[in-house]
N, C-alpha and C positions, 0 to 999 in steps of 0.2 A: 560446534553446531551438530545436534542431532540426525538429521539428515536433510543434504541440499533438497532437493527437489521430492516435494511429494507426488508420488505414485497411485496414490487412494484416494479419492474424496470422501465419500462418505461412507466410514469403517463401523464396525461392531465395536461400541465401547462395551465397560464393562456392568452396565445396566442392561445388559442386551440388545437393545435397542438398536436398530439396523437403520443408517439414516442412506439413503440409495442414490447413486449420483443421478441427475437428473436426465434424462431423455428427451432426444426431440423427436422418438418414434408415435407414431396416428394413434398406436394402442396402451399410450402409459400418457401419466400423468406428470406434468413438468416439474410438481410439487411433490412430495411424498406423502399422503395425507395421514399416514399412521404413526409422523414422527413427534406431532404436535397434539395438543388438546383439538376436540373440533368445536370448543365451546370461546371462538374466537372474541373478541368484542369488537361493535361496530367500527367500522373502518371510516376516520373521519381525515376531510382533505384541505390541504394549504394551498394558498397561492402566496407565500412570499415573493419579494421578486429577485430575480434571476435563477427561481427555478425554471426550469423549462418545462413543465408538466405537470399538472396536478398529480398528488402524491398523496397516498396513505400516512397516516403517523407515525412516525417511529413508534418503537420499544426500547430506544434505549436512551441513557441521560448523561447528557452534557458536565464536562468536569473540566477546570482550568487548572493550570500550575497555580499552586498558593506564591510561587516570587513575583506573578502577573507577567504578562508578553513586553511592557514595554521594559522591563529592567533585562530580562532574557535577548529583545531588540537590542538594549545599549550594550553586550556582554557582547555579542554576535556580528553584529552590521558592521561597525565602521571595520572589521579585520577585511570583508569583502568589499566594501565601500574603498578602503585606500591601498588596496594591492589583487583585485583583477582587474583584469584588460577588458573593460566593456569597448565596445565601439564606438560608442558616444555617449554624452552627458544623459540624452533621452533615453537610451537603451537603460544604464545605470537607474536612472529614475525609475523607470519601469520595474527593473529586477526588482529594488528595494520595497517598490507600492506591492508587490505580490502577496506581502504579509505573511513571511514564513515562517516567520518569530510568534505572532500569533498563533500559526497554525500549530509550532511543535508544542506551543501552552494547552493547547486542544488536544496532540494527538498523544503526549506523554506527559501526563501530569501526575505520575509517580517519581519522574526524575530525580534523583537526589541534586541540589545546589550546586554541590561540586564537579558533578557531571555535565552541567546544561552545557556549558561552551563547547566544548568537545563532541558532546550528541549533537548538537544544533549545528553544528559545523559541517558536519557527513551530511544532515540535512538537508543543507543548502548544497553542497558539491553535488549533491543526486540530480538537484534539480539543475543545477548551472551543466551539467555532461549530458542527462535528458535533451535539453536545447541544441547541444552539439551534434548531439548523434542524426537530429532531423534533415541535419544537411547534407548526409554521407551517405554514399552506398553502400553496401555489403562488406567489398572489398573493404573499402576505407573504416568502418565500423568495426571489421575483425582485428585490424593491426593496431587501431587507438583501444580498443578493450586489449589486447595482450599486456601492453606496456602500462596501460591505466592497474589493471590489476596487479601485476609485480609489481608496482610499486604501494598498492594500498596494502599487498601481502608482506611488504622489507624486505621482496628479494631484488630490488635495483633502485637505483641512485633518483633521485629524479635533477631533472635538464634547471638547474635556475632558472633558467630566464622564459620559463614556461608556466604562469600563476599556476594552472590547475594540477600540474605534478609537486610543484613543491608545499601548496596548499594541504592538496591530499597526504602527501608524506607525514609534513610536520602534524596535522593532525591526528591520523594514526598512531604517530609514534607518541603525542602525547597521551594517548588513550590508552597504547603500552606503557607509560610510565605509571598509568591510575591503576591499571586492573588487567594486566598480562592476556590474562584468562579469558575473559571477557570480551575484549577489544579484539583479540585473536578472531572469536565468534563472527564479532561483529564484523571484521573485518573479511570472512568468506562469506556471510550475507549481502556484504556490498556485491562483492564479487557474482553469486551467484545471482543479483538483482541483472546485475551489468549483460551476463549471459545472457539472460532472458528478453532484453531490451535488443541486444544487437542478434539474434541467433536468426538463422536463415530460415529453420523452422516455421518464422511469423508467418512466411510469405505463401505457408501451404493450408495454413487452418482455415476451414470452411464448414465446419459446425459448430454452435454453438456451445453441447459439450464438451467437445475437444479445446475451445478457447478458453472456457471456467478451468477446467484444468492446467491448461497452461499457465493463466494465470496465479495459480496455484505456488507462490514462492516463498519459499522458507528465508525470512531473512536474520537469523538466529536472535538467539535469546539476550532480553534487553538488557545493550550494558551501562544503560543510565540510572534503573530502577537498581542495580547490583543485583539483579535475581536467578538464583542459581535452580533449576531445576534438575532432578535426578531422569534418567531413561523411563521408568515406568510411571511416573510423573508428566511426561511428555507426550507419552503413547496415549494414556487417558484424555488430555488436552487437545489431540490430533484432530480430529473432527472437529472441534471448533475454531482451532488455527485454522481446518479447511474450509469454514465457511468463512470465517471472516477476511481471509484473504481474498477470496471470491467479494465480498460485499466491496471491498474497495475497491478492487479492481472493476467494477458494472458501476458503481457512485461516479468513480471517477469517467468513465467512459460517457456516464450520463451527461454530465455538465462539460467535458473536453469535446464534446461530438464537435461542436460546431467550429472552434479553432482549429480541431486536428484535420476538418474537409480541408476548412482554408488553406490552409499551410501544404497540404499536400497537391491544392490545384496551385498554389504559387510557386512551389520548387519541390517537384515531384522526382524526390530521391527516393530509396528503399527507404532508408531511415523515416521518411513523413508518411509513408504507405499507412493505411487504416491499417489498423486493429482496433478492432470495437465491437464488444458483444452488439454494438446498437447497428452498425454496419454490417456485421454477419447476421444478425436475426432479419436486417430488411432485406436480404440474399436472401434467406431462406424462406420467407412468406411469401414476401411482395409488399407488405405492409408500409407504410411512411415512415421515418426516422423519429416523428412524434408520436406513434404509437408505439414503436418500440421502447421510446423511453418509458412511455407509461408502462406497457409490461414488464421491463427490465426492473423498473422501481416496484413494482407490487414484488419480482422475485428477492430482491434485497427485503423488504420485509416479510417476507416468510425466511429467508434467511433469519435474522433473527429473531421471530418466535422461534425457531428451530434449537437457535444458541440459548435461549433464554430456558428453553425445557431442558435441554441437555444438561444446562448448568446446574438446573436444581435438581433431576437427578442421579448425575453424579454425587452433588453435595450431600445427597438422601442417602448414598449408598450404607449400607452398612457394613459391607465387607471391603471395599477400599477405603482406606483414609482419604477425605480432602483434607489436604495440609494448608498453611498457611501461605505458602508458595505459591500453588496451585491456585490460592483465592487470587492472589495479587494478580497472577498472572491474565486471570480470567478477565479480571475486572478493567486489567489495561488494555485487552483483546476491543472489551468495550469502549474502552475511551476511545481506542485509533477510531473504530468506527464510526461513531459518531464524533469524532472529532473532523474527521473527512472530508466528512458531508456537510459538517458547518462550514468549512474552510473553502470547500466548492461551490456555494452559494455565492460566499461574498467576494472570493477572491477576484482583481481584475484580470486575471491570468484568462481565466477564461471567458472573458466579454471582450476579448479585445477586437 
């Protein structure tokens, strides 16, 4: 992994071009206006439903795995369908209706075949340990991340008779058997996701920039697509890994608002506490929680006009190569994103 945690948001690539983290000072502007064309085209609006807010259109386009979600489903499901501990037959029901097999067709569909199970697997453990984490406190949160990450690193044993350590383990390890290297990456991305989720830090952020950047995480380079990038390959891509990590993380904020209140007026642990660009902007206005998604969704689309100029030019440059690596990579930056945000629409995860 190139490095855990970014530090920059938006860095001088090598077009010159200066993309400027955003501000929520009275005398700048939230957007950057000199990073993009200003010859925008008209901004036209959806009401699908379970969006929560009229929204601008995307700029970017929808792509699925060519093997389809429901074969990826049958690869995937029943391993967690007949060995975790739900609580109940409804809970089990629940997990399964989430559509997460769906979602990884959406959010990686450069996979290679022989990857899917293995990728789609961390998949699903992010999200079944997300669920756990809401119930813990601080305390409790730092001691199941120590033992959760030594084991998804192969430095300890995990417990049998515990689904989600021996789950995680054998998954890993068969990720080490595919692609050492890779899985290795992959496997301090999990890790430094898991930080980020349990870190004590959450409980201080009270601005908005401060939060884009936090959520700011590098979760290394993809080891389903097998795509290797070199350092100054990475460096060029950096700003748009930093928006588009930013774009998921405010998509997702957007459509989880209203289960994350829930949850946290029902069993108010550290772990359920908001974190929500849309909770921290209505702290910092006064504004409504539906205006702030509206705002929040207009900033996701300047987000990517932002990636979308970046991308061409880079690719314009004449004195760096775009390689073919670089392209792949770009192009699956896009997919997660709008994969995302289809998958946050329809999921029931968040209507519940």
């Amino acid at each position: 992994m190139h490095q855990f945690q970014k530090n920059y948001v938006w860095k001088r690539v090598s077009t010159g071009i200066k993309l400027e983290n955003p501000s929520l000072s009275n005398n700048r502007h939230l957007f950057s206006p000199h990073a993009y064309s200003a010859n925008k085209p008209t901004r036209k609006y959806s009401t699908i439903p379970n969006i929560p807010c009229e929204i601008p259109a995307t700029q970017l386009e929808s792509k699925t795995h060519p093997l389809g979600w429901e074969k990826i489903q049958a690869q995937v499901e029943p391993y967690f369908g007949n060995n975790w501990n739900f609580a109940s037959e409804k809970e089990k029901r629940g997990f399964l209706a989430i559509g997460f097999s769906r979602a990884f067709s959406h959010f990686f569909p450069l996979t290679l075949d022989c990857r899917i199970e293995t990728s789609c697997k961390v998949f699903y453990l992010t999200l079944l340990i997300d669920d756990q984490l809401e119930k813990m406190s601080f305390e409790q949160m730092h001691s199941y991340r120590e033992r959760v990450m030594r084991i998804a690193l192969g430095a300890m044993s995990p417990d049998k008779h515990v689904c989600l350590e021996w789950m995680l383990h054998d998954t890993f390890q068969s990720m080490r058997n595919i692609d050492e290297g890779l899985a290795g990456d992959a496997a301090q991305g999990f890790c430094q996701l898991l930080q980020a989720q349990t870190s004590q830090e959450r409980s201080s952020i009270q601005t908005l920039g401060s939060y884009l950047k936090f959520r700011e995480i590098d979760a290394g380079k993809p080891f389903g697509a097998n795509l290797r990038l070199n350092p100054a390959e990475l460096e060029r891509l950096s700003a748009l890994e930093s928006a588009s990590f930013r774009h998921m993380g405010v998509i997702n904020d957007i459509y989880s608002w209203e289960r994350e209140w829930k949850m946290h007026q029902e069993n108010p642990t550290d772990g359920s506490r908001p974190l929500s660009a849309i909770y921290i902007l209505a702290n910092e206005t006064g504004l409504p929680f539906t205006a702030c998604k509206r705002l929040m969704y207009s900033y996701c689309r300047e987000l990517e006009l932002i990636i979308k100029h970046t991308g061409d030019e880079l690719q314009a440059d004449s004195v760096s190569k775009w390689t073919p690596e670089m392209d792949m990579y770009f192009k699956g930056l896009e997919s997660f994103m709008r994969g995302n945000e289809l998958w946050s629409q329809w999921t029931p995860r968040y209507r519940q």
